[in-house]
C-alpha positions in Angstrom: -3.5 -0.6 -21.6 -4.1 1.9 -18.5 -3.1 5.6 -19.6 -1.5 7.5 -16.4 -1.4 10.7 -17.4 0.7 12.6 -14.9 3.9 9.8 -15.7 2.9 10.8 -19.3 3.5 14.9 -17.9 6.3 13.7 -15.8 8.3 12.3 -19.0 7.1 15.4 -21.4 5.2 13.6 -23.5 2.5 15.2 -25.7 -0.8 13.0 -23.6 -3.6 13.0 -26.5 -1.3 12.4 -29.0 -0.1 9.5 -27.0 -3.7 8.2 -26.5 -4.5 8.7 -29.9 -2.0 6.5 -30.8 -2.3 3.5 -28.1 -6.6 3.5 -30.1 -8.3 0.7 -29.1 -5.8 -0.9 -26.8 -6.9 1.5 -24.4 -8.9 0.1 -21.0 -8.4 2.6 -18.4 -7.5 6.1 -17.8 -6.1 7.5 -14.9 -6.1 11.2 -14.5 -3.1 13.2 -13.4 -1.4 16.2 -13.3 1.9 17.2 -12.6 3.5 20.4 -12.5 6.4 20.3 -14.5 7.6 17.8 -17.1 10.9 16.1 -15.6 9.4 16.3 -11.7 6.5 13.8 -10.5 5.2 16.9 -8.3 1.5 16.2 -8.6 -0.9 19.0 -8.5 -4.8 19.8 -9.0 -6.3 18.2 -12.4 -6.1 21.3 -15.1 -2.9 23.1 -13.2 0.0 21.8 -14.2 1.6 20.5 -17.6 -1.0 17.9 -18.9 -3.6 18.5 -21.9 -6.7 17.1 -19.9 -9.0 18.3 -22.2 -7.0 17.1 -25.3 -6.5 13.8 -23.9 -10.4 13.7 -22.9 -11.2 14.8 -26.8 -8.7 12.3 -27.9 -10.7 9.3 -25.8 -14.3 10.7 -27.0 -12.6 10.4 -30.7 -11.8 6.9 -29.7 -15.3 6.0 -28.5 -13.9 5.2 -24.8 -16.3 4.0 -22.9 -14.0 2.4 -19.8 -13.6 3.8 -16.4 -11.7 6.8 -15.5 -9.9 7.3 -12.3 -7.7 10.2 -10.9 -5.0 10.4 -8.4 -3.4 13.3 -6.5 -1.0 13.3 -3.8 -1.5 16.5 -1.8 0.9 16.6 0.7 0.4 20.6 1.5 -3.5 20.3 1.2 -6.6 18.7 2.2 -6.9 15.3 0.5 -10.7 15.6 0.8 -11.2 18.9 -0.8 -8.6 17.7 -3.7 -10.8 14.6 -4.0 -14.3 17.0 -4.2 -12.8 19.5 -6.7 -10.8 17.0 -9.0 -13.9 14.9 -8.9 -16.1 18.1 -10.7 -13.2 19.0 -12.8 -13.8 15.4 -14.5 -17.2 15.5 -14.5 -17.2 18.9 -15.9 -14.4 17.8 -18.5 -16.3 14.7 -19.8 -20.2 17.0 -20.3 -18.2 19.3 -22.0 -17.5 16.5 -24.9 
C-alpha cells in the first residue's frame, strides 16, 4: 500500500490513525499537504490540514523503513524553493523521531 497523504487531507481523514491502521501493509509514503479538507489545494508540508508529524510517529511505531516521497504543486511559487524547503522539513521531521 502507498499512503498519499494530501488525498488522505483532501477527504478529512484523521492521516496517523489511518496509517496506523493499514500496519504492515504499508510500502510507501508520499508526503502532502493540502490546505483544507474537501479542496485538493496543495500547499507547503506542515501548512495546511495534514498531521505530518503524527503520521511520521505513527510510521516510526510501525518500524517503516520504506522510501518516502513528497509532492507539491505550486502554481503561485517557485517549484525549486518548494522542493529545497519541503525537502528539510522531512528531513527535519524524520531526526526528530
Amino acid at each position: 500500500m502507498a499512503i498519499d497523504t494530501g488525498w488522505l487531507g483532501t477527504q478529512g481523514v484523521d492521516a496517523p490513525k489511518f496509517v496506523e491502521a493499514c500496519g504492515s501493509f504499508v510500502h510507501h509514503v508520499h508526503f502532502k499537504d493540502v490546505q483544507a479538507a474537501g479542496k485538493h489545494e496543495t500547499c507547503l508540508l506542515g501548512e495546511g490540514v495534514v498531521d505530518l508529524p503524527g503520521v511520521a510517529r505513527a510510521l516510526a511505531k510501525l518500524g517503516y523503513q520504506g522510501w518516502y516521497a513528497w509532492e507539491d504543486e505550486p502554481e503561485d511559487r517557485n517549484p525549486m524553493l518548494s522542493a529545497a524547503r519541503n525537502r528539510e522539513f522531512i528531513e527535519k521531521l524524520l531526526v526528530a523521531l
